[in-house]
C-alpha positions as CSV (number, residue, x, y, z in Angstrom):
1,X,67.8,73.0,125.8
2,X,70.7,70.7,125.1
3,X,68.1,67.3,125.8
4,X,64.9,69.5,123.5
5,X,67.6,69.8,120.6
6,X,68.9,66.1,120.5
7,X,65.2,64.8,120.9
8,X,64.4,66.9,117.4
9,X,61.7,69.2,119.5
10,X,63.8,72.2,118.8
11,X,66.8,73.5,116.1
12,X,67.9,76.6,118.1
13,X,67.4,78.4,121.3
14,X,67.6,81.8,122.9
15,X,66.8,83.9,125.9
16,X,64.8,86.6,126.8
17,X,65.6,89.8,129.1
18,X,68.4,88.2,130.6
19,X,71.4,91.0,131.3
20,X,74.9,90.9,131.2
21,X,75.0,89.0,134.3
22,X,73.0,86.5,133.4
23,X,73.9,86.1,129.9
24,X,78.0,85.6,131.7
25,X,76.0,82.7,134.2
26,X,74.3,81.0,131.1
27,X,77.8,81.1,128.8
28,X,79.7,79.5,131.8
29,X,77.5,76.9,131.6
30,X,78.0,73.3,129.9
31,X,76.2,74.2,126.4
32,X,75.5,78.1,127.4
33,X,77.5,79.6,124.5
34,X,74.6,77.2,122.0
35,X,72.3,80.3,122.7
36,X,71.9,81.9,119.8
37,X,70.0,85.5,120.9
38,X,68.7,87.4,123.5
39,X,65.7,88.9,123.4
40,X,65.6,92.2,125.0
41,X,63.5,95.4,125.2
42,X,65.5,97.8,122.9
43,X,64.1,101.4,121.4
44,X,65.2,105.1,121.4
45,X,64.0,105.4,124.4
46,X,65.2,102.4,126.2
47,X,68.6,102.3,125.7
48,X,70.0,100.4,128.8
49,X,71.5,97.4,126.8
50,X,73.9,99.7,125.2
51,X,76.0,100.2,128.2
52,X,77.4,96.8,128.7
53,X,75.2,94.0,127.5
54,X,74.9,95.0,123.7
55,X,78.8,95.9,123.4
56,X,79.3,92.2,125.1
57,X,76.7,90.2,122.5
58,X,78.4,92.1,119.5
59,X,81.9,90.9,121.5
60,X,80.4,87.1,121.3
61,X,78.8,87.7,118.0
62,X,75.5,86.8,119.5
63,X,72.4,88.6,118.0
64,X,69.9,90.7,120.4
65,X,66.5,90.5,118.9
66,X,64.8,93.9,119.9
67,X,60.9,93.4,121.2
68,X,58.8,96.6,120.6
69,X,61.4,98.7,118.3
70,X,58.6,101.3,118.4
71,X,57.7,101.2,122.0
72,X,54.1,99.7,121.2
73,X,53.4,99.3,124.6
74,X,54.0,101.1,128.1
75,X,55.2,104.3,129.3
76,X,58.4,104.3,127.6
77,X,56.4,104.9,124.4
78,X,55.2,108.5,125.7
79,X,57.0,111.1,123.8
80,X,58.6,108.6,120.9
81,X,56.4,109.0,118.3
82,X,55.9,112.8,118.8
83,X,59.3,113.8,120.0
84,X,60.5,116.9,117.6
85,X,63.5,115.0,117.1
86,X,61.7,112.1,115.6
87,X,59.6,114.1,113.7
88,X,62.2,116.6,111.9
89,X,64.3,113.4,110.8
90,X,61.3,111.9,109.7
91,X,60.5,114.7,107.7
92,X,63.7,115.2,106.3
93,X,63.9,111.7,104.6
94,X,60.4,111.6,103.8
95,X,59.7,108.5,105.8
96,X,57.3,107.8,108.5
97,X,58.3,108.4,112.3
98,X,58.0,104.4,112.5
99,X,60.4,104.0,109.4
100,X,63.3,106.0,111.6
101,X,62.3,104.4,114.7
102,X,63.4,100.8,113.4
103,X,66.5,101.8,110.8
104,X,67.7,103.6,114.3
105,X,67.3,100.6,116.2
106,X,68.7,98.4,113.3
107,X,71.5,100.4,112.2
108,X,73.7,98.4,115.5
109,X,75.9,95.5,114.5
110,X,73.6,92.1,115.1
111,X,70.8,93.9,116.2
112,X,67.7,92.2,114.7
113,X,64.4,94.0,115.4
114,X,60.6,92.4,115.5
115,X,58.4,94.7,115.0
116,X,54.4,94.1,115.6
117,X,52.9,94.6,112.2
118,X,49.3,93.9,111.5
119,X,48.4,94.6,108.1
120,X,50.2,94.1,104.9
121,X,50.6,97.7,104.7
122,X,52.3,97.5,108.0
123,X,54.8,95.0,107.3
124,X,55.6,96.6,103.7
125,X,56.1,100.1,105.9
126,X,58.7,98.0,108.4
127,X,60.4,96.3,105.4
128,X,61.1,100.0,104.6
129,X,63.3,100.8,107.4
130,X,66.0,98.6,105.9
131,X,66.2,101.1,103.5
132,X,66.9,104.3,105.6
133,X,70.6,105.0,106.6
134,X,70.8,107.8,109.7
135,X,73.6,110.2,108.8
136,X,76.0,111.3,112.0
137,X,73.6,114.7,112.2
138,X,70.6,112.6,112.4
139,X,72.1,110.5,115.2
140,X,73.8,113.3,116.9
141,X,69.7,114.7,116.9
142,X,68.3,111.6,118.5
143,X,71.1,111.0,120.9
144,X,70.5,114.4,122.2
145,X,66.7,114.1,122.9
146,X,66.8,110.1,124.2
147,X,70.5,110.0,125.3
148,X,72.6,106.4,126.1
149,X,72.7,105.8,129.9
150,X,76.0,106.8,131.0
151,X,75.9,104.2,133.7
152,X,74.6,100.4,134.5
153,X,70.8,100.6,134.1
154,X,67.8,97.6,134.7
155,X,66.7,96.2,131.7
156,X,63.3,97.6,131.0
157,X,60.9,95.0,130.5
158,X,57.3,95.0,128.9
């Protein structure tokens, strides 16, 4: 990465999926610590970075950038976008179930999030999630129906 930077190829570089483990290898490395994200899978319902890997990022002040915020694809999607929980603080602010998804996803220190939009419409709906601040209540509701592993966990990966 070091070589693609001073040849002009590249300004910056991160990682993708790479865990706690990996992300200690790479910063022991001559020119690790120039990484400037890591990419992983992060959502209500995948919550596996927040036991050790996201606490150590916001430690280093290195950003995650969260792929599929709104579980667009695989199984961990089933239950998201319907799940009561969801839905009530959905209703509550008068937002859309997608809207909550990403400010809950957002709302971590140096957590970026890169939603798929398709549309204008889309992207204007996204953009509203910067908007939306989750009270304690709210947050107290989500933790309960997708609860925060309470040990080490593999990253999920789509």
């Amino acid at each position: 990465m070091e070589h693609l930077q001073q040849a002009g190829k590249i300004k910056r570089w991160g990682v993708s999926n790479l865990d706690l483990s990996d992300m200690r290898e790479l910063w022991s490395l001559p020119g690790g610590t120039a990484c400037m994200t890591d990419q992983v899978l992060y959502h209500l319902a995948s919550r596996g970075i927040e036991y050790d890997l996201l606490p150590w990022c916001q430690q280093k002040s290195l950003p995650v950038m969260a792929y599929c915020p709104l579980a667009q694809a695989g199984k961990l999607r089933n239950g998201l976008m319907d799940s009561p929980a969801v839905l009530s603080v959905a209703q509550e602010l008068e937002v859309t179930v997608a809207q909550v998804l990403l400010a809950w996803v957002i709302r971590q220190p140096g957590v970026i999030a890169i939603p798929k939009a398709g549309s204008e419409a889309h992207v204007q709906e996204n953009a509203g999630a910067l908007g939306i601040e989750l009270s304690p209540r709210q947050l107290q509701a989500l933790d309960e129906a997708f609860p925060a592993p309470k040990r080490k966990t593999h990253l999920d990966i789509v």
